[in-house]
C-alpha positions as CSV (number, residue, x, y, z in Angstrom):
1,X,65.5,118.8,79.3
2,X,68.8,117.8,81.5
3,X,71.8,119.6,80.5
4,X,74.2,116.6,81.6
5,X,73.7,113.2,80.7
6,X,76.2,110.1,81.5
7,X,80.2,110.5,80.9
8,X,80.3,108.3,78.2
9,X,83.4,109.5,75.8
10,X,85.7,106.5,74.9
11,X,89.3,106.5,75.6
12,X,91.5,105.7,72.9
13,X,94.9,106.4,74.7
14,X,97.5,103.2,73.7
15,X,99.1,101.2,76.1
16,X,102.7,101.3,77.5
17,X,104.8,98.4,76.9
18,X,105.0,95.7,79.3
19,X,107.9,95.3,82.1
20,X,111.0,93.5,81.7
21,X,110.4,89.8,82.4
22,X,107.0,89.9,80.5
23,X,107.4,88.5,77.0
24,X,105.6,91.2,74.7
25,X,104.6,89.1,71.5
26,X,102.9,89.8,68.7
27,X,100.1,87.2,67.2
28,X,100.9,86.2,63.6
29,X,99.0,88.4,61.3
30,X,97.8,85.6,59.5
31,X,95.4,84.2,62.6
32,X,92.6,85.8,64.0
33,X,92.7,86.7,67.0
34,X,90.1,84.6,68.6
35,X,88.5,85.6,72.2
36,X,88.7,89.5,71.6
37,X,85.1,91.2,71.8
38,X,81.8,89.1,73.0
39,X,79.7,90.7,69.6
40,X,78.1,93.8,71.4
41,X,76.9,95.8,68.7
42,X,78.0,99.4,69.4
43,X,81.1,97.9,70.7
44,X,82.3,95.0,69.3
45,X,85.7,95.1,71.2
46,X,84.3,95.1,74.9
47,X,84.7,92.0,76.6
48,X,86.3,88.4,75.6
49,X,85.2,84.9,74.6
50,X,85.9,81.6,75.8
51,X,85.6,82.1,79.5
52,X,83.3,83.0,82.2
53,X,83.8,84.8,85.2
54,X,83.2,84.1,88.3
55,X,84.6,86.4,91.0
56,X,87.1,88.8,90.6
57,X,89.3,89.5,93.7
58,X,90.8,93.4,93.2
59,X,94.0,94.5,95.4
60,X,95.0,98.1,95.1
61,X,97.3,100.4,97.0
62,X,96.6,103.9,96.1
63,X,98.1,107.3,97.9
64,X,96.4,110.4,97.2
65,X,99.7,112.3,97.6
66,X,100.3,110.4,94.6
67,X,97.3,111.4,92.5
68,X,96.8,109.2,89.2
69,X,99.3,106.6,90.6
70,X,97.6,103.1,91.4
71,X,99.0,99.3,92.2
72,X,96.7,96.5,91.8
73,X,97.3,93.2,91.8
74,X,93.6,91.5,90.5
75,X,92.9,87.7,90.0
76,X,90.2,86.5,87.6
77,X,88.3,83.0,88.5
78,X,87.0,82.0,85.6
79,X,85.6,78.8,83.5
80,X,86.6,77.9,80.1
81,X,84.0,77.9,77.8
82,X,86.0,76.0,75.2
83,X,89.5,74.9,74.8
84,X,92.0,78.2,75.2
85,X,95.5,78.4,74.2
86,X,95.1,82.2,74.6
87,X,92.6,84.8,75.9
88,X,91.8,88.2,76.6
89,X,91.3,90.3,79.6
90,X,90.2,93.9,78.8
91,X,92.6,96.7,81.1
92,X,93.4,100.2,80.1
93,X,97.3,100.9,80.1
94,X,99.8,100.4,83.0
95,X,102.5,98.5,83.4
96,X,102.3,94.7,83.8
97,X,104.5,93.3,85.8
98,X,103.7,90.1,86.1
99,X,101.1,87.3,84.8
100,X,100.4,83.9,86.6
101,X,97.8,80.9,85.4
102,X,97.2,78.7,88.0
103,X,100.3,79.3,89.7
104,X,102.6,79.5,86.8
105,X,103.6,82.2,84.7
106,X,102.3,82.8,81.8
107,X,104.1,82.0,78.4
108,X,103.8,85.2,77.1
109,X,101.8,88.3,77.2
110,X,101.1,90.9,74.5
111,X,98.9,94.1,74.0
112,X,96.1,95.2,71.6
113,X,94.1,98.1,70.7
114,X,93.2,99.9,73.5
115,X,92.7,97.7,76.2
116,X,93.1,93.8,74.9
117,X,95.9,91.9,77.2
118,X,96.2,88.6,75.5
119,X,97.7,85.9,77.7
120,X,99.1,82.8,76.6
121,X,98.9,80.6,80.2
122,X,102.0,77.8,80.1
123,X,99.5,74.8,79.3
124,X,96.6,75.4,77.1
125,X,93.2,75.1,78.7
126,X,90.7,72.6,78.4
127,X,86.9,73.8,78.0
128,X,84.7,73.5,81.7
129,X,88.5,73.8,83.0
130,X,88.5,76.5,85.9
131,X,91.4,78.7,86.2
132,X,92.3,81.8,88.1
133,X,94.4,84.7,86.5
134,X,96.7,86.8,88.3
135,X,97.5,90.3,86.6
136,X,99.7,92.7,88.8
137,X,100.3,96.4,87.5
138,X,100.6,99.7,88.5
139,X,100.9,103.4,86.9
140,X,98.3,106.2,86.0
141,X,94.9,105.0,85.4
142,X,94.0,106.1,82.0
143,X,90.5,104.9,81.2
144,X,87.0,107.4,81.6
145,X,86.3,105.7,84.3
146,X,88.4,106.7,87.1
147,X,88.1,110.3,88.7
148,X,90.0,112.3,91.5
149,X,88.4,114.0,93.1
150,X,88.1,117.7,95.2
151,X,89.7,116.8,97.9
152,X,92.7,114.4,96.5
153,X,91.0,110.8,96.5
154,X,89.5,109.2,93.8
155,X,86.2,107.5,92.4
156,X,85.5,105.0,89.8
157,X,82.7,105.8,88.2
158,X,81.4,105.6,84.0
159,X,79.0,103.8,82.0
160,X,79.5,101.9,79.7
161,X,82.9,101.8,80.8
162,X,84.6,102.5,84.0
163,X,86.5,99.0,85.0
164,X,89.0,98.5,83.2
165,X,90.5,101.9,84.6
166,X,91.4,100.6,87.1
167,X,91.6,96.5,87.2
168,X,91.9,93.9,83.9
169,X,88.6,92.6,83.2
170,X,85.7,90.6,81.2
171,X,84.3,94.3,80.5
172,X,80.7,93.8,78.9
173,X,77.5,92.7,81.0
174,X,76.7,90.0,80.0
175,X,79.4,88.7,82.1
176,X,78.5,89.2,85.7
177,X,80.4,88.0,88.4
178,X,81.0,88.5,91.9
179,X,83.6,90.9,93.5
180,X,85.9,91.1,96.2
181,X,88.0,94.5,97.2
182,X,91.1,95.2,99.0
183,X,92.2,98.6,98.9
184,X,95.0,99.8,100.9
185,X,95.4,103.5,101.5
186,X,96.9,105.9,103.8
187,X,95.6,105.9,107.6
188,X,93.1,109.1,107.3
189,X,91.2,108.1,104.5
190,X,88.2,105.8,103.3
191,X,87.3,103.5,101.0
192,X,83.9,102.3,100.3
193,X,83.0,99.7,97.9
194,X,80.0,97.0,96.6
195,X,78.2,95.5,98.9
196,X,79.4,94.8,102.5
197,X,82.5,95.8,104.5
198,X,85.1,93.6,105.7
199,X,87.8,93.8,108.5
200,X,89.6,97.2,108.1
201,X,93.5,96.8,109.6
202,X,95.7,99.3,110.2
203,X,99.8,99.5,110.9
204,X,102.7,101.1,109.0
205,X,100.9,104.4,108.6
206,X,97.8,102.4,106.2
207,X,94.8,101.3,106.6
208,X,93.4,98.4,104.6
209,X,89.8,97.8,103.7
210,X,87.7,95.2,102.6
211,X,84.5,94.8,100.8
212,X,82.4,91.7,98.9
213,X,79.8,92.4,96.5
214,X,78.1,88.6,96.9
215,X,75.6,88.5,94.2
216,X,76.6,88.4,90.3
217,X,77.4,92.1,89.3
218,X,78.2,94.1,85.3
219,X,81.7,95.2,85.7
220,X,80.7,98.8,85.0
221,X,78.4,98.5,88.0
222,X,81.8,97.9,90.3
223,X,82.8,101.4,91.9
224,X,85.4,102.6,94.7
225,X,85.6,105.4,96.3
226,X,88.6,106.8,98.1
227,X,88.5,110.4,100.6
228,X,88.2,111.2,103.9
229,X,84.5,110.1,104.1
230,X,82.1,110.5,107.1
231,X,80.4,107.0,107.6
232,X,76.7,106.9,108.4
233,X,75.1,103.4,109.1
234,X,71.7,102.8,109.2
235,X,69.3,99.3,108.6
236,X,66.4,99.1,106.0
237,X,63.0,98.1,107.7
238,X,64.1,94.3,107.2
239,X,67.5,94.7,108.6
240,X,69.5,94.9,105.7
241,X,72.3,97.1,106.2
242,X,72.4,100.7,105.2
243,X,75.8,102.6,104.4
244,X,76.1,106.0,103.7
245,X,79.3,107.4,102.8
246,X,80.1,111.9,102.2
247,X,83.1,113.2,101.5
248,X,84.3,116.4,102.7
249,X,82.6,119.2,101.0
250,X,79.8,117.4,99.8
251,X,77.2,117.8,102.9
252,X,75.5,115.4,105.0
253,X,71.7,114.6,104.1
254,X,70.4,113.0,107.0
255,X,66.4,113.5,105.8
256,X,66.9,112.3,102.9
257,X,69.2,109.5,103.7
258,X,66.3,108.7,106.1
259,X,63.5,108.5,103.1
260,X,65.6,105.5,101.9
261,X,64.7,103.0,103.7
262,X,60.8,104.0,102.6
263,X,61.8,104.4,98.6
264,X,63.3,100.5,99.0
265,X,60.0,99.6,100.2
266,X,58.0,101.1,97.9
267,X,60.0,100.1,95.2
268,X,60.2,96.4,96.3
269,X,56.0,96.4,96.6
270,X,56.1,97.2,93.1
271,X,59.2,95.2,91.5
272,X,59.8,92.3,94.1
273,X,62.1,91.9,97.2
274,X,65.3,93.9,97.1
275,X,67.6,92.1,95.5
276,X,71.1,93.0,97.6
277,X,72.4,92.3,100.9
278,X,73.1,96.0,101.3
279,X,72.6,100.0,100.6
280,X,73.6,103.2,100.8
281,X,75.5,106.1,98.7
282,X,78.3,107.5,98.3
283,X,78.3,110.8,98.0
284,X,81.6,112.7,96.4
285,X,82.4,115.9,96.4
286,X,83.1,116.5,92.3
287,X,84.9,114.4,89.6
288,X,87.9,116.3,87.9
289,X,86.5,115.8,84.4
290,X,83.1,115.7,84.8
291,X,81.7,112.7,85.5
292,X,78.7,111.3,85.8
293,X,76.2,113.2,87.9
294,X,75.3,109.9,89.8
295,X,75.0,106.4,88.9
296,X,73.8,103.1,89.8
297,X,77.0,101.3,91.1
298,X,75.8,98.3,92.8
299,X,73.7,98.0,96.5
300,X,75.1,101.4,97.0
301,X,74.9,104.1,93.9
302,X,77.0,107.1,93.9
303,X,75.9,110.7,93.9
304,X,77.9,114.1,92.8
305,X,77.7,116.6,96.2
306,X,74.1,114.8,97.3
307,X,71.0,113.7,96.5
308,X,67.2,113.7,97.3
309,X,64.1,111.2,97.1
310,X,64.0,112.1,93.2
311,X,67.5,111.2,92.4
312,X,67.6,108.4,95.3
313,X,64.8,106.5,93.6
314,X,65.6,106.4,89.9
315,X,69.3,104.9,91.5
316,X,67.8,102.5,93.3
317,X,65.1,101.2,90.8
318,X,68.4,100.0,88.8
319,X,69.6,97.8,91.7
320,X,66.7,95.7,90.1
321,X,66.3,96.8,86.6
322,X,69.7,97.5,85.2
323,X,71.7,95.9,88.2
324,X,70.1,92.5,88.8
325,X,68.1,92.1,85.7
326,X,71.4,93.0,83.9
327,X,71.8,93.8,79.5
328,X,72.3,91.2,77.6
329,X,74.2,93.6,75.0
330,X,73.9,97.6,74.8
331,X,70.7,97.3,72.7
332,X,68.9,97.2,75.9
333,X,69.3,100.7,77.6
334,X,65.8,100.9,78.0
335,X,65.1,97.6,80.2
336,X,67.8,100.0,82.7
337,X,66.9,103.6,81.7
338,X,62.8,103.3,80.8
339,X,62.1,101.7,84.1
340,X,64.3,103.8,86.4
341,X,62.5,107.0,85.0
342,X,59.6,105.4,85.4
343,X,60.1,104.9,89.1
344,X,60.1,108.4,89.4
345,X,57.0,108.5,88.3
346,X,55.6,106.2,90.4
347,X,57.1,107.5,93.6
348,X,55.3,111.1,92.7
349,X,51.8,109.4,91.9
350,X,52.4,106.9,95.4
351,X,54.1,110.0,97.6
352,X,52.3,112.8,96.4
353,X,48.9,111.9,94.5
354,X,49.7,113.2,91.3
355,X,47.5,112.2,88.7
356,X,50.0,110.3,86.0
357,X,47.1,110.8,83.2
358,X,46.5,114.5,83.1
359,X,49.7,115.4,84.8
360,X,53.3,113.7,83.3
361,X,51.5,111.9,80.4
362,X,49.2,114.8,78.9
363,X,52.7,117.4,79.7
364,X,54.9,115.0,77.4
365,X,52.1,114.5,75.0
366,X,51.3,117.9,74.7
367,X,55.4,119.2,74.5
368,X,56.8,116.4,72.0
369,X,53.9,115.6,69.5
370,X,55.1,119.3,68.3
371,X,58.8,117.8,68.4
372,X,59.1,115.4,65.5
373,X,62.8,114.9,66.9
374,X,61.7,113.4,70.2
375,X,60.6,110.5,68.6
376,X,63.4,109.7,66.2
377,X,65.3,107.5,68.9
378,X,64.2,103.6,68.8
379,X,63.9,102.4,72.5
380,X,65.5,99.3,71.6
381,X,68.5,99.3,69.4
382,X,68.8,102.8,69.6
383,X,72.0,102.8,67.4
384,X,75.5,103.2,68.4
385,X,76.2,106.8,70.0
386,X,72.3,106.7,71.4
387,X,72.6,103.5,73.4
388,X,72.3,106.3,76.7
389,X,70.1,108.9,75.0
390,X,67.6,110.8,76.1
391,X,64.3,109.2,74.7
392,X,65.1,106.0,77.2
393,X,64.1,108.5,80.0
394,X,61.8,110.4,78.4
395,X,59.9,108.9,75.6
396,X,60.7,105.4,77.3
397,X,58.8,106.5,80.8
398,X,55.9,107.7,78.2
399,X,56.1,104.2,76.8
400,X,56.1,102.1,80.1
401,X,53.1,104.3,81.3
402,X,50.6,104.0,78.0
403,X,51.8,100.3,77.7
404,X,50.2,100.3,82.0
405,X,46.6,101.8,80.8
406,X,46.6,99.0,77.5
407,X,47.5,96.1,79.4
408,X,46.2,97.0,83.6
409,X,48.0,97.2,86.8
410,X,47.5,94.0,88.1
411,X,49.3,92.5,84.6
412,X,51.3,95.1,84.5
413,X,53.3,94.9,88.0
414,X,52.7,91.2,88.0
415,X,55.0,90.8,85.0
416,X,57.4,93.5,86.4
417,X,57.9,91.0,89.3
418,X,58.3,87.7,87.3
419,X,60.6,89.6,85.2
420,X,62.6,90.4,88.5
421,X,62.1,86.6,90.0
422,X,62.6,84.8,86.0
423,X,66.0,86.5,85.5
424,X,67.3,87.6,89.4
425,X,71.2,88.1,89.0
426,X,71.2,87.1,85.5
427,X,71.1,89.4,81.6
428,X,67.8,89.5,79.8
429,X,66.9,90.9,76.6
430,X,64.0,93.4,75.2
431,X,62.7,91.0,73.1
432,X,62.8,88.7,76.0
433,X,60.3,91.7,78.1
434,X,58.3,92.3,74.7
435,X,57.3,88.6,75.0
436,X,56.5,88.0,78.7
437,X,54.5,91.5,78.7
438,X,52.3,89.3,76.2
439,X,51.9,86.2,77.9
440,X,50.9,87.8,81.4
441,X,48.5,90.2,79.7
442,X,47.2,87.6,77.4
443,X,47.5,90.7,74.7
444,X,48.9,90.5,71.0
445,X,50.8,93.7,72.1
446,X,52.3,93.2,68.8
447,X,51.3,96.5,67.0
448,X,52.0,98.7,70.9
449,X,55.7,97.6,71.1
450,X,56.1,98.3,67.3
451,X,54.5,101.7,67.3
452,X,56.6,102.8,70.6
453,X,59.8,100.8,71.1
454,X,60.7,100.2,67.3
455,X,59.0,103.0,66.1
456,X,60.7,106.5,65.1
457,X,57.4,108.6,65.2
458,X,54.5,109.4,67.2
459,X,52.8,106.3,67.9
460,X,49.4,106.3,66.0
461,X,46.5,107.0,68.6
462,X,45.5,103.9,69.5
463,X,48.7,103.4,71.0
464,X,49.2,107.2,72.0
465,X,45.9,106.8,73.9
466,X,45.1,103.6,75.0
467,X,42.7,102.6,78.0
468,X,42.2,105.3,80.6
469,X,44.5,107.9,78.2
470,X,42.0,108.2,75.6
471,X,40.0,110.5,77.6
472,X,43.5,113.0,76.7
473,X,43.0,112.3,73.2
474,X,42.6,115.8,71.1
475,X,39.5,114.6,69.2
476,X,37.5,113.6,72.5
477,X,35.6,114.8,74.7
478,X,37.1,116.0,77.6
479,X,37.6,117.6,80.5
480,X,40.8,119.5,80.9
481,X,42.7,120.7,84.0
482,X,46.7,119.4,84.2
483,X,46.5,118.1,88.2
484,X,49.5,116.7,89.5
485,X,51.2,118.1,86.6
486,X,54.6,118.5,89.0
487,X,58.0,118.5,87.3
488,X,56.6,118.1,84.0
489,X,60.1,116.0,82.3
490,X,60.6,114.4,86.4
491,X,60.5,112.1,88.8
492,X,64.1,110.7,88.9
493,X,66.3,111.8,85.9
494,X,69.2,110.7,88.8
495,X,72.1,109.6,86.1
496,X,72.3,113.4,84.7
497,X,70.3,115.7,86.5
């Protein structure tokens, strides 16, 4: 089993008071605060009502000679969902120096909790109204998200949080949007962002860059990256743009960076057409406080000191399960976690010939049946504290691959791809999979879903052993041999490994 999984420890740190010239109020105690929290589950104060986003558009100035010090001066487009005399933007201390509406400063600004900045714009809003937000700050970033790194720069990097460490926000993913960044830094160093690059300009000793992520994207999914990288630039086979980014220490990869062009099109013959206008990594040499090991930041996941076709492919299936086919709430780890383990499975049956059935399937079978607390985790709604666990890799990769032998490949990656083409850039639910997994397969996969996603022990063996698989049942008469049986808990535990 990995000994790492995601950095997912919440920050409970309070907020500093606002500058002079920002009215700090306090809401009456006798109205609820409305437009705080979306209704997520586990975390029922992560993101806002009232509004949607539609861009966000992220200035920073950060000096790594002045580690843990950041300016940012982010505006929010957005649409009111219904009429606002106040809303929320979730951000992680700093001082606020100023907040405009439209233009005009807001009437007044407060904090709550840990992250809620309530603002009070100078004319109420009117719902279908679209407004912008602008929020300028600076100080030490303070959330989980943001790391510095070995060699002085920094990284933003966490799930489920990581945003609002370092820009105010609509922080839950059911609110995608798409993002713009401006990040000025001292000539000699890099920045690398979402999607693709901008103008870089230089003078007075800085160098600005630019970068626009131009398809919808989950806040936690946004990333930069500040060192002294070494650019690589490459094309995928259809001439989408490749950029691979290592900072100093962390080592160059040029085979494996070349195997990515070949992963994308293998994934994309099994899920659909890749869904980005880029790619790439960047590649960092260490987080501070450890970190995630890698993760799926969007068109261009991030990777701790390198990476190979294992890690590169479980990162990449997320740019379509995870990153395009978004959560609607935290519930639905496994439509991210399941199929990105998965992948890994598929790559090693596709690249190396290994026999899925009697090599990864019969392995877990034979280790976790023993281990009544492998199966305790429900894939869906796992319960707050296991919305990142283990059993979506593991027992959910078992799942995805028994539920291919019961329903066929051909209904099987055909509803993979309408999944991909029904919800491209949008949220989706695992109910919402449960039911189109039916209708392709023309199944009542009623009793398979219950045993294995909502179920918290061994599935009963007409689920454990369906199609193909029941030649592995125990009771049957079989041949043995465990061919193809490589990396027995593998192919792609990339977030942790």
């Amino acid at each position: 089993m990995p000994a790492r999984w995601k950095h997912r420890h919440r920050t409970t740190t309070l907020v500093t008071a606002l500058a002079a010239g920002i009215a700090l109020t306090a809401l009456p105690a006798s109205a609820a605060p409305y437009g705080s929290g979306v209704g997520d589950p586990y975390f029922p104060d992560d993101g806002n009502s009232g509004y949607d986003v539609s861009e966000y558009d992220v200035r920073v100035n950060y000096d790594p000679a002045r580690p843990r010090h950041l300016e940012g001066d982010t505006t929010v487009q957005a649409v009111a969902t219904q009429d606002l005399d106040h809303f929320h933007l979730d951000l992680e201390g700093f001082q606020v120096t100023s907040v405009t509406v439209d233009g005009t400063p807001a009437s007044a600004v407060s904090r709550e909790g840990a992250h809620e900045l309530v603002v009070t714009p100078a004319r109420p809003l009117a719902k279908d109204t679209r407004f912008s937000v602008r929020v300028r700050y600076s100080g030490k970033p303070v959330g989980e998200g943001w790391h510095t790194l070995a060699n002085g720069g920094a990284s933003a990097t966490g799930e489920p949080h990581s945003a609002t460490a370092w820009y105010p926000a609509n922080d839950h993913p059911s609110d995608k949007a798409t993002f713009r960044l401006t990040a000025t830094v001292p000539t000699g160093w890099r920045v690398v962002g979402n999607g693709r690059p901008g103008a870089t300009s230089t003078g007075r000793g800085t160098s600005t860059f630019r970068w626009y992520e131009d398809q919808p994207m989950a806040t936690f999914l946004s990333t930069i990256g500040i060192d002294k990288f070494t650019v690589r630039t490459s094309e995928l086979s259809d001439g989408t743009p490749v950029i691979h980014a290592y900072s100093p220490g962390a080592g160059v990869h040029p085979e494996a960076e070349a195997q990515l062009p070949e992963i994308i099109d293998f994934l994309a013959s099994k899920f659909g057409p890749y869904p980005f206008s880029s790619a790439g990594a960047i590649v960092i040499d260490g987080n501070d406080d450890g970190g995630p090991n890698a993760l799926e930041t969007q068109s261009r996941p991030t990777y701790q000191g390198g990476f190979s076709d294992v890690s590169m492919v479980h990162e990449n299936a997320h740019q379509w399960f995870g990153n395009s086919v978004s959560l609607s709430d935290w519930r639905d780890g496994c439509l991210a976690e399941c199929f990105a383990q998965y992948a890994g499975q598929l790559w090693d049956e596709e690249k190396h010939g290994a026999d899925l059935d009697n090599g990864f399937y019969r392995s877990m079978v034979e280790e976790s049946t023993a281990d009544p607390d492998f199966w305790t985790t429900r894939l869906y709604d796992p319960g707050k504290g296991r919305e990142l666990a283990g059993a979506l890799y593991f027992k959910g990769s078992m799942m995805l691959h028994a539920l291919r032998r019961t329903v066929g490949d051909p209904a099987f990656f055909g509803a993979l791809k309408r999944w991909q083409r029904d919800h491209r850039y949008g949220n989706a639910s695992w109910p919402q999979f449960e039911a189109l997994m039916g209708k392709v397969s023309g199944k009542d996969l009623t009793g398979f879903f219950g045993a294995w996603a909502h179920g918290t022990t061994v599935p009963e063996k007409k689920y454990l052993f369906p199609g193909s698989l029941g030649a592995l049942d125990p009771a049957a008469e079989h041949g043995g041999g465990t061919a193809g049986a490589r990396n027995t808990w593998g192919g792609g535990t990339g977030d942790h490994t």
